[in-house]
Biopython code that builds the backbone (N, CA, C, O; Angstrom):
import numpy as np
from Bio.PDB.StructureBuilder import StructureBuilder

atoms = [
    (1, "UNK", "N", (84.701, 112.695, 131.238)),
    (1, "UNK", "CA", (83.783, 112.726, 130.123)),
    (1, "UNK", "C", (83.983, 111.456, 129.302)),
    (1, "UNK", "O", (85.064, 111.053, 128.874)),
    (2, "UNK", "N", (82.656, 110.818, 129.123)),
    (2, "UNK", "CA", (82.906, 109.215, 128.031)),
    (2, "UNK", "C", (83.389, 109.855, 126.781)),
    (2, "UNK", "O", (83.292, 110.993, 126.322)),
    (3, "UNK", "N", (84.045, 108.541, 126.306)),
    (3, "UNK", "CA", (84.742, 109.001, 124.772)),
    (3, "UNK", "C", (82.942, 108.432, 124.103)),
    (3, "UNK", "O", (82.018, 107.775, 124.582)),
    (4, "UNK", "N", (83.121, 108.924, 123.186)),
    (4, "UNK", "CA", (82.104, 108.617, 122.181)),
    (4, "UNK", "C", (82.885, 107.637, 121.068)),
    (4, "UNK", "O", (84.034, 107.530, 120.640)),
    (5, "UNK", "N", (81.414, 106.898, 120.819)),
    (5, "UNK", "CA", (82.150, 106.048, 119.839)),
    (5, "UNK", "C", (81.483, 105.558, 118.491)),
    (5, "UNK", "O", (80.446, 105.137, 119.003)),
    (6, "UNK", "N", (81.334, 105.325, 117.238)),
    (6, "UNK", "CA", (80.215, 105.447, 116.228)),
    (6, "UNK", "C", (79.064, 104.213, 117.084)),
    (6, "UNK", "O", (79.173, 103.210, 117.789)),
    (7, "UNK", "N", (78.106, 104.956, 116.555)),
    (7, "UNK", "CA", (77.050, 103.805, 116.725)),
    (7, "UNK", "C", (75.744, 104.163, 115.908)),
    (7, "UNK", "O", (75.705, 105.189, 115.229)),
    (8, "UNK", "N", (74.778, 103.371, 115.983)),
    (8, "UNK", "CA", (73.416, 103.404, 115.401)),
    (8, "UNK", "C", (72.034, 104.623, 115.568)),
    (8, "UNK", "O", (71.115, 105.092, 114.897)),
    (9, "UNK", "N", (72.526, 104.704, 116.684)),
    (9, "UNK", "CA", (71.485, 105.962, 116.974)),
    (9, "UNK", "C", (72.059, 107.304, 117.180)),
    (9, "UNK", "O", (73.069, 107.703, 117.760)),
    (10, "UNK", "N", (71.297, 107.763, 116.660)),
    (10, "UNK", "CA", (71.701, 109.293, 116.059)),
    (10, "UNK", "C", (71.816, 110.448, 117.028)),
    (10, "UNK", "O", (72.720, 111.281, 116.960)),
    (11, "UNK", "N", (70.667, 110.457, 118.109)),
    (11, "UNK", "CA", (69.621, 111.378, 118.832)),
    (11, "UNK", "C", (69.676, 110.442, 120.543)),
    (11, "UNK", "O", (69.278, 109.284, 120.675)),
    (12, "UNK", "N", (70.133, 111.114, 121.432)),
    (12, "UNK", "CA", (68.926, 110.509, 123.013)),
    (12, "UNK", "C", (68.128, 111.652, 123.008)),
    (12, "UNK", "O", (68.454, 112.604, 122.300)),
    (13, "UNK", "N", (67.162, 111.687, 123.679)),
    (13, "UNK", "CA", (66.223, 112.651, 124.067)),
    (13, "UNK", "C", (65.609, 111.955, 125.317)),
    (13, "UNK", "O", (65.145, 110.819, 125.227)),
    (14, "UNK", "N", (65.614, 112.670, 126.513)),
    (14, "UNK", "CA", (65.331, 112.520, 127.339)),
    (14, "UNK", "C", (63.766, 113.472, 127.765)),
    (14, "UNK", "O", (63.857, 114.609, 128.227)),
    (15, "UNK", "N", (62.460, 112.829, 127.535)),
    (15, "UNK", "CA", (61.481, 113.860, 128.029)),
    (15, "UNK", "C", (60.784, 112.967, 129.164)),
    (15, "UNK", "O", (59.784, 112.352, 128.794)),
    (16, "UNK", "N", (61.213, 112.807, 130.597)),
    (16, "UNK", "CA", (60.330, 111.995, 131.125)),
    (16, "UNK", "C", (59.618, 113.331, 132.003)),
    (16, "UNK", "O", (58.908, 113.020, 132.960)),
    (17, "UNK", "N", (59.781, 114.656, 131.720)),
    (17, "UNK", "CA", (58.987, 115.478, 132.725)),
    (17, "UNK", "C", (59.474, 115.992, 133.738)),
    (17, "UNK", "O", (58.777, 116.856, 134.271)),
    (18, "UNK", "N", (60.748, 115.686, 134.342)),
    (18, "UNK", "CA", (61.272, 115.878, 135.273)),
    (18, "UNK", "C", (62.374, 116.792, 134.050)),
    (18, "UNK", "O", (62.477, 116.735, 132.825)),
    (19, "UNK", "N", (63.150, 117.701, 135.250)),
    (19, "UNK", "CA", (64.300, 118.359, 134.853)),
    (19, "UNK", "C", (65.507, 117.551, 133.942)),
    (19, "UNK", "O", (65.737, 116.413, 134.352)),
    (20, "UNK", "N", (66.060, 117.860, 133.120)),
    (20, "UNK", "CA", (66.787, 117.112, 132.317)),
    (20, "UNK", "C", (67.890, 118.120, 131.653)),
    (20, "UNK", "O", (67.817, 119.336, 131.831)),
    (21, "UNK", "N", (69.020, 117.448, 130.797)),
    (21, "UNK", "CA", (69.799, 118.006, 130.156)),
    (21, "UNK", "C", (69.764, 117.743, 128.764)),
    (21, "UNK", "O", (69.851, 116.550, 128.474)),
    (22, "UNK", "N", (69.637, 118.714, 127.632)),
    (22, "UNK", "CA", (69.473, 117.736, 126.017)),
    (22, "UNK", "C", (70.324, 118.319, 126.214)),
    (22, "UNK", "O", (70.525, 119.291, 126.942)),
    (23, "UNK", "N", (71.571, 117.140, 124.837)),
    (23, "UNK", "CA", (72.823, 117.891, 124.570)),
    (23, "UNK", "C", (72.691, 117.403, 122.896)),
    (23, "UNK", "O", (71.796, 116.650, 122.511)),
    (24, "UNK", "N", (73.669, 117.933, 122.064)),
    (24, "UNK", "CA", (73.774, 118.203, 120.803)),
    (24, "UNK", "C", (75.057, 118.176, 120.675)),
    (24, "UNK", "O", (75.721, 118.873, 121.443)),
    (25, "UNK", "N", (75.803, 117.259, 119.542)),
    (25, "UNK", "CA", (77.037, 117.803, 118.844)),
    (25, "UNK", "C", (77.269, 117.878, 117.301)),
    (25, "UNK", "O", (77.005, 117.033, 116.445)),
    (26, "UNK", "N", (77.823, 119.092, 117.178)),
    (26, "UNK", "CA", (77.350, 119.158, 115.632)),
    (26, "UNK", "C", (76.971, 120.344, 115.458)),
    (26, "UNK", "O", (77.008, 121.105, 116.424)),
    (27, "UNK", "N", (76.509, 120.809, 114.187)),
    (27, "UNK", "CA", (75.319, 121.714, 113.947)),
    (27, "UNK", "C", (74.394, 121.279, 113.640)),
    (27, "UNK", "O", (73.420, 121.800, 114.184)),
    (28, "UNK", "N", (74.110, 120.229, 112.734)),
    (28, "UNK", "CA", (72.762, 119.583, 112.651)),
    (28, "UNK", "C", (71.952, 119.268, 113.228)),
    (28, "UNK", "O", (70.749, 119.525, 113.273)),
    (29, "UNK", "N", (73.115, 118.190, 114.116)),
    (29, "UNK", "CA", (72.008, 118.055, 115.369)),
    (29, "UNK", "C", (71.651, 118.958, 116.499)),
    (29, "UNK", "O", (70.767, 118.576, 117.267)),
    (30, "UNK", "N", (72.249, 120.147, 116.702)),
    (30, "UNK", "CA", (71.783, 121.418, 117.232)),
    (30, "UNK", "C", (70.709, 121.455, 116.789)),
    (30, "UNK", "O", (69.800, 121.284, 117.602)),
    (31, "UNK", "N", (70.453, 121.615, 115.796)),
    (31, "UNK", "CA", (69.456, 122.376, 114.662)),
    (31, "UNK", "C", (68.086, 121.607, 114.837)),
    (31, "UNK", "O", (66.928, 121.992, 115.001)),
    (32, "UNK", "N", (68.609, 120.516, 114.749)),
    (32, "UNK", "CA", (67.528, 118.881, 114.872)),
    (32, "UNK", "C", (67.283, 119.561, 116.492)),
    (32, "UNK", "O", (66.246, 120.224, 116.509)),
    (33, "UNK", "N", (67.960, 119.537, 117.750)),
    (33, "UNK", "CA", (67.742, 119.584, 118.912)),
    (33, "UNK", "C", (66.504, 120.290, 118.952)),
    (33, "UNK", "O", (65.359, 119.869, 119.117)),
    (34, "UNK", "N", (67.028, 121.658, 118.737)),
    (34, "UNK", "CA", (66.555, 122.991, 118.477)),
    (34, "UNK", "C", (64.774, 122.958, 118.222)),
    (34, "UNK", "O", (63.752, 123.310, 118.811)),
    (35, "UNK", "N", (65.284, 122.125, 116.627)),
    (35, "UNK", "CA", (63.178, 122.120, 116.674)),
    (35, "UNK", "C", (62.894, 121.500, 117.246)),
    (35, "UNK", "O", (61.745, 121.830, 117.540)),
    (36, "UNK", "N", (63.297, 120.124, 118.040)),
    (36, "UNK", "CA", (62.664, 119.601, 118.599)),
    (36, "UNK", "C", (62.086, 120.126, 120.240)),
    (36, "UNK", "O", (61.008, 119.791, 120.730)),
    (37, "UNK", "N", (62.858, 120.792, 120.725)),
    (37, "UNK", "CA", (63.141, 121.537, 121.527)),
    (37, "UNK", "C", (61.260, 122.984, 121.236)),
    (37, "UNK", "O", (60.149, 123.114, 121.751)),
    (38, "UNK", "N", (62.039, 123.623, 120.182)),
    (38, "UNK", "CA", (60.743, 123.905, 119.998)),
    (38, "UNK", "C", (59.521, 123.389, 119.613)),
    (38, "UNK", "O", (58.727, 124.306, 119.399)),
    (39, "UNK", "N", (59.099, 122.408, 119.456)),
    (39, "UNK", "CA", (58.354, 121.477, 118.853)),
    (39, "UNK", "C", (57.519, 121.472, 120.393)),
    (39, "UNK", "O", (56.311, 121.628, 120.566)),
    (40, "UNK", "N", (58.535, 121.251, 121.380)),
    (40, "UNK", "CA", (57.860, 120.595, 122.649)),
    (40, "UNK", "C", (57.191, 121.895, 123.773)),
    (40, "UNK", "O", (56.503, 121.802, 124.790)),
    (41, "UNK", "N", (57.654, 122.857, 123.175)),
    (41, "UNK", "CA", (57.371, 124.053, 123.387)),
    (41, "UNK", "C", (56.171, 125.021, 123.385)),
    (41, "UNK", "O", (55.501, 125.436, 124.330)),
    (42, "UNK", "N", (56.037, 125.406, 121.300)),
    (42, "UNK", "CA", (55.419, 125.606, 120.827)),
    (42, "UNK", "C", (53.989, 124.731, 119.822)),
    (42, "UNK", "O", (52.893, 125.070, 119.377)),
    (43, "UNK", "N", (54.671, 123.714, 119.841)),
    (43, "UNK", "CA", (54.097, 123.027, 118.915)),
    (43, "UNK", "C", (54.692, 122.395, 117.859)),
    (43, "UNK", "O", (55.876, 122.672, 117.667)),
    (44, "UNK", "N", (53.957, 121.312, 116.847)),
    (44, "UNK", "CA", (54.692, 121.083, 115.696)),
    (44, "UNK", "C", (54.788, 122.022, 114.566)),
    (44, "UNK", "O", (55.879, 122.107, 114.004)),
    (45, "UNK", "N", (53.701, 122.812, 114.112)),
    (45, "UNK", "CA", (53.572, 123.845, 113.750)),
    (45, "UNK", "C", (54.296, 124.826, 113.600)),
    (45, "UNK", "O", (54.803, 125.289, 112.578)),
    (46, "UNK", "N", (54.353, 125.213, 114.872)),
    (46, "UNK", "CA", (55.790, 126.605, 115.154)),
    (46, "UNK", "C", (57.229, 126.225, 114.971)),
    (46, "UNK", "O", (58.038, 127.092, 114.642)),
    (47, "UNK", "N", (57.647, 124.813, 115.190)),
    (47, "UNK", "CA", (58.704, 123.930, 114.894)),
    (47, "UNK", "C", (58.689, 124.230, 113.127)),
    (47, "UNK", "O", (59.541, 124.982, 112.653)),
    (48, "UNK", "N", (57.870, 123.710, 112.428)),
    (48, "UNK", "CA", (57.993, 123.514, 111.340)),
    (48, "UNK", "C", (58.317, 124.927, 111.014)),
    (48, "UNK", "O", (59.532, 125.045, 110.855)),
    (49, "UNK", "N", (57.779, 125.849, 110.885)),
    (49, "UNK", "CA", (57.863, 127.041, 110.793)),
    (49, "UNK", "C", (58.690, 127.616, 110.895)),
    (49, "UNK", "O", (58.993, 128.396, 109.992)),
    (50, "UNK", "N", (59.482, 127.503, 112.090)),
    (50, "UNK", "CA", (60.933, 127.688, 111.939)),
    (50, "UNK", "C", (61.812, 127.158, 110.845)),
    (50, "UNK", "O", (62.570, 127.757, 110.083)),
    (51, "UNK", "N", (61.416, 125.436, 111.001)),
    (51, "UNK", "CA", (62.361, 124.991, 110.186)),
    (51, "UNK", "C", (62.321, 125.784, 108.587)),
    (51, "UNK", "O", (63.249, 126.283, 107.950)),
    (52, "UNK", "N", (61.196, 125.693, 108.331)),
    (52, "UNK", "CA", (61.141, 126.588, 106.831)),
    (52, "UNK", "C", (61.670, 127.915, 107.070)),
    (52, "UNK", "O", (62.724, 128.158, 106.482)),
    (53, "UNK", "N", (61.178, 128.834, 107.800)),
    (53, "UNK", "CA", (61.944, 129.687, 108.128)),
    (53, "UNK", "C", (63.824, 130.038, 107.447)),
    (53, "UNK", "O", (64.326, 130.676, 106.521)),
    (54, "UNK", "N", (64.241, 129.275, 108.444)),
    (54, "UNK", "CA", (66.052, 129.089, 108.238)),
    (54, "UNK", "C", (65.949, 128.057, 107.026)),
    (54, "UNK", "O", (67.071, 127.569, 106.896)),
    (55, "UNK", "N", (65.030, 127.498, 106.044)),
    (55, "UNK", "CA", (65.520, 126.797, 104.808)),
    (55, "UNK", "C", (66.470, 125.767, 105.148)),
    (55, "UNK", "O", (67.593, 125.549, 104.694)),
    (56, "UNK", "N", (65.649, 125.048, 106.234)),
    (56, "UNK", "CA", (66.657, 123.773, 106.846)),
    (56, "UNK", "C", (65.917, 122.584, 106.225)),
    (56, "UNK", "O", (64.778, 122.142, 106.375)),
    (57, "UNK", "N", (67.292, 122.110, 105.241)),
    (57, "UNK", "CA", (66.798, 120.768, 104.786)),
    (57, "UNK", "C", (67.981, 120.204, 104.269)),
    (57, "UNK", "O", (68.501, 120.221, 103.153)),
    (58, "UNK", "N", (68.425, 119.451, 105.894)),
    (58, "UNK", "CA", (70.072, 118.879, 105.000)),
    (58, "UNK", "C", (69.681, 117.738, 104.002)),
    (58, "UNK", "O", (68.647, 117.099, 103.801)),
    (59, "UNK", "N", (70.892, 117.747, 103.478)),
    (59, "UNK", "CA", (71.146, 117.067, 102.076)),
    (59, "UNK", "C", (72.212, 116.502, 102.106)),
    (59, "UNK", "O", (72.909, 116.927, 101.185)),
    (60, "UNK", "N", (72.763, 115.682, 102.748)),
    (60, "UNK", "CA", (74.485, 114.972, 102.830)),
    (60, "UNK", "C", (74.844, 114.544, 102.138)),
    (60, "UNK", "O", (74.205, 113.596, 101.682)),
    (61, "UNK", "N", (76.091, 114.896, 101.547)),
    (61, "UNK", "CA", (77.632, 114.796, 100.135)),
    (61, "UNK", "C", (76.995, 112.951, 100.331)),
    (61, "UNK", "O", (76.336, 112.438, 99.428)),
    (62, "UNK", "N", (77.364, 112.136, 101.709)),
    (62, "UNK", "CA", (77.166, 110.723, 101.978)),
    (62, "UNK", "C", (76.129, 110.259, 102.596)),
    (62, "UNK", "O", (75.315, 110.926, 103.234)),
    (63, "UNK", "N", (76.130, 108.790, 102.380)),
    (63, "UNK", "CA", (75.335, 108.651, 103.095)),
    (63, "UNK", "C", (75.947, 107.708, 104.272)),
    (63, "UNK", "O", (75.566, 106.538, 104.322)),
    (64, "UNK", "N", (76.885, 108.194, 105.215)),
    (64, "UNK", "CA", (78.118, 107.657, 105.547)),
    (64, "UNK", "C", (77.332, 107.777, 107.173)),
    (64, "UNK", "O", (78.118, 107.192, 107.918)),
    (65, "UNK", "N", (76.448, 108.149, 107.795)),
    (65, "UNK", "CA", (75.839, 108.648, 109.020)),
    (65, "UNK", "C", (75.981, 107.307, 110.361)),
    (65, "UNK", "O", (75.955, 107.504, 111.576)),
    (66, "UNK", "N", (76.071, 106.495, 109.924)),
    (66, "UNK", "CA", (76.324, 105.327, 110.788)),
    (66, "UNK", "C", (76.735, 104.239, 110.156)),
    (66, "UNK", "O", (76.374, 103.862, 109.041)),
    (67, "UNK", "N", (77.836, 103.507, 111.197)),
    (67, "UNK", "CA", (77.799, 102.451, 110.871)),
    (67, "UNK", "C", (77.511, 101.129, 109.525)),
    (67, "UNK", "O", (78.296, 100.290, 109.084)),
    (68, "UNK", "N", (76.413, 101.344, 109.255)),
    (68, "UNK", "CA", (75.507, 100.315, 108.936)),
    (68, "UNK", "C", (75.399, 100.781, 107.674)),
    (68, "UNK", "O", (75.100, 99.970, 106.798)),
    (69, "UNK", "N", (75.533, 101.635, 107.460)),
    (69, "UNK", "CA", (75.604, 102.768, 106.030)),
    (69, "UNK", "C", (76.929, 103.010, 105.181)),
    (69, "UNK", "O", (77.175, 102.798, 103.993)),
    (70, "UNK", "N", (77.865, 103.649, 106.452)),
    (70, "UNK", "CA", (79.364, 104.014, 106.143)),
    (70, "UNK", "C", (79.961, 102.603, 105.280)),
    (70, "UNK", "O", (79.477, 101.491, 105.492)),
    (71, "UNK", "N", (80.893, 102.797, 104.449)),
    (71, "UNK", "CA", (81.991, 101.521, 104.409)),
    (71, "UNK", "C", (82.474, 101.387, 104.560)),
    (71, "UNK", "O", (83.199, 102.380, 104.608)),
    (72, "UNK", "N", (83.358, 99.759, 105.044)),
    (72, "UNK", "CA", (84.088, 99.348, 106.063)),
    (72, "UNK", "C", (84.975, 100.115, 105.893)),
    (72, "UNK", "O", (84.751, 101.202, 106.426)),
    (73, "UNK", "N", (86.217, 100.019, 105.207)),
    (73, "UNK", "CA", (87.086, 101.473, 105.179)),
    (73, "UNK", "C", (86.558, 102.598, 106.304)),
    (73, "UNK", "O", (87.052, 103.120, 107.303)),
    (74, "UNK", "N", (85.927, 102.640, 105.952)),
    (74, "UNK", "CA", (85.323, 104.099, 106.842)),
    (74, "UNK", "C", (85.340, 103.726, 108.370)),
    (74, "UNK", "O", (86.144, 104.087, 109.229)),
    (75, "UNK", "N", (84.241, 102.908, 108.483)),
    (75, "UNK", "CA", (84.187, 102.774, 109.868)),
    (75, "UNK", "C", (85.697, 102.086, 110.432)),
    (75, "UNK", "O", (86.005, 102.212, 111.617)),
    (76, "UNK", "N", (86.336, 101.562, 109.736)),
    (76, "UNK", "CA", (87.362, 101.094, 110.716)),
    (76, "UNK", "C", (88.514, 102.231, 110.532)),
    (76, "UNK", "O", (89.562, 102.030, 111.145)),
    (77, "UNK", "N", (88.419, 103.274, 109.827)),
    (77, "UNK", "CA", (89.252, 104.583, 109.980)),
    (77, "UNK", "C", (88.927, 105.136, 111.321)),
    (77, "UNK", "O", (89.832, 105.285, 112.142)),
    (78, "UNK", "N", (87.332, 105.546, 111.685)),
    (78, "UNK", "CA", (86.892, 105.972, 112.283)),
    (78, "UNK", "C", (87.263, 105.517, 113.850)),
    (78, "UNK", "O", (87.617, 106.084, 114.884)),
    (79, "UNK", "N", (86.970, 104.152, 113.405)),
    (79, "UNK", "CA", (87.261, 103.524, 115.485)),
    (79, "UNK", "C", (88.819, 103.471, 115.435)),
    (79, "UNK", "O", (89.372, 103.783, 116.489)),
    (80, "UNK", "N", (89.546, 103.159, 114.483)),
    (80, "UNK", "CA", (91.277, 103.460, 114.389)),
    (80, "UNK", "C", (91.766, 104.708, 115.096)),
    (80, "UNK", "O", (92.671, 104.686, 115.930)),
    (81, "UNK", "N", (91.237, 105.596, 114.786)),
    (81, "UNK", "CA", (91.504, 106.721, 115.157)),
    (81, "UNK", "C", (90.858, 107.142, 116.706)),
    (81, "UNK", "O", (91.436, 107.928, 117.457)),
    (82, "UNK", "N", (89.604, 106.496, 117.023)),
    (82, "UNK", "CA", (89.251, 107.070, 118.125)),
    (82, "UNK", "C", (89.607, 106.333, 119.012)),
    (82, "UNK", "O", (89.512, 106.726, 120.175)),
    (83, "UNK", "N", (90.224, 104.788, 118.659)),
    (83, "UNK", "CA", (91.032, 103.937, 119.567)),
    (83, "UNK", "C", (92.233, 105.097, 120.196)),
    (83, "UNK", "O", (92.378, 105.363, 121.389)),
    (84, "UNK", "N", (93.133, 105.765, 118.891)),
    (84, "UNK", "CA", (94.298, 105.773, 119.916)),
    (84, "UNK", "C", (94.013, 107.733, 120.248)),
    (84, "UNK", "O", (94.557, 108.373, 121.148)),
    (85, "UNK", "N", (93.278, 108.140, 119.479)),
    (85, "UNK", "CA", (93.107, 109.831, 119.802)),
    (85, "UNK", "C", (94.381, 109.936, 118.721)),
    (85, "UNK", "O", (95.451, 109.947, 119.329)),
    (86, "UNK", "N", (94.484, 109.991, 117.727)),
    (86, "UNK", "CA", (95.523, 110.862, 117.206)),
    (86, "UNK", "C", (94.502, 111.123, 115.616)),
    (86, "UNK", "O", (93.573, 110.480, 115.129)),
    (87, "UNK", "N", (95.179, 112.285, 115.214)),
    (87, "UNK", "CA", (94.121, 112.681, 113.907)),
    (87, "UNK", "C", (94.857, 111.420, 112.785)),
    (87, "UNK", "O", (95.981, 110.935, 112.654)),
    (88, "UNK", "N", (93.450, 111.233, 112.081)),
    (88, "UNK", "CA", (93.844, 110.494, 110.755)),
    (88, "UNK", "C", (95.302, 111.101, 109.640)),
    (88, "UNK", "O", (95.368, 112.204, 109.097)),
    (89, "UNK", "N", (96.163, 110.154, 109.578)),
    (89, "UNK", "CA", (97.093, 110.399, 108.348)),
    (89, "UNK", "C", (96.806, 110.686, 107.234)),
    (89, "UNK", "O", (96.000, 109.891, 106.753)),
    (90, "UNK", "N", (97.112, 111.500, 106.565)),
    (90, "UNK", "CA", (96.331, 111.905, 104.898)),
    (90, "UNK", "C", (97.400, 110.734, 104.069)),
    (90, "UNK", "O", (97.314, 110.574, 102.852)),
]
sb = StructureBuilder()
sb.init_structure("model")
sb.init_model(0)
sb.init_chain("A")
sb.init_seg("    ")
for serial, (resi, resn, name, xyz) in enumerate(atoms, 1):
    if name == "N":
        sb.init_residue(resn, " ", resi, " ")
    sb.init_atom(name, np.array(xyz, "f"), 0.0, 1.0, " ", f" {name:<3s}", serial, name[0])
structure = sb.get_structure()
């Protein structure tokens, strides 16, 4: 299994029509999967619907989501740590 590593894009989605695998990590992006998932399904409509439904409307403490956003501190905690696999020191 690839290590993951921060980067810019958030989401793959694979719809070329043929059989495929979406994957998700997280809950959000479950959630994100999810409507989209239903979206392609049902519609945008029934997507949305859901989403109101469950009162899904994240709101993040940061705005820390990539890279390009996070601060340096941050991101170089982040690849520090996923360089060697050991949890961050408090």
């Amino acid at each position: 299994m690839p290590h993951s590593r921060p980067g810019s894009s958030r989401r793959i989605w694979r719809a070329s029509g043929t059989p495929s695998t979406d994957t998700a990590a997280g809950v959000s992006s479950g959630i994100d999967m999810a409507l989209r998932l239903a979206e392609l399904i049902a519609g945008p409509v029934a997507s949305q619907a859901i989403q109101l439904a469950i009162e899904y409307d994240p709101q993040p403490p940061f705005d820390s989501g990539s890279p390009e956003k996070a601060p340096a501190e941050v991101v170089d905690l982040v690849r520090a740590v996923a360089a060697t696999n050991e949890p961050p020191k408090a």
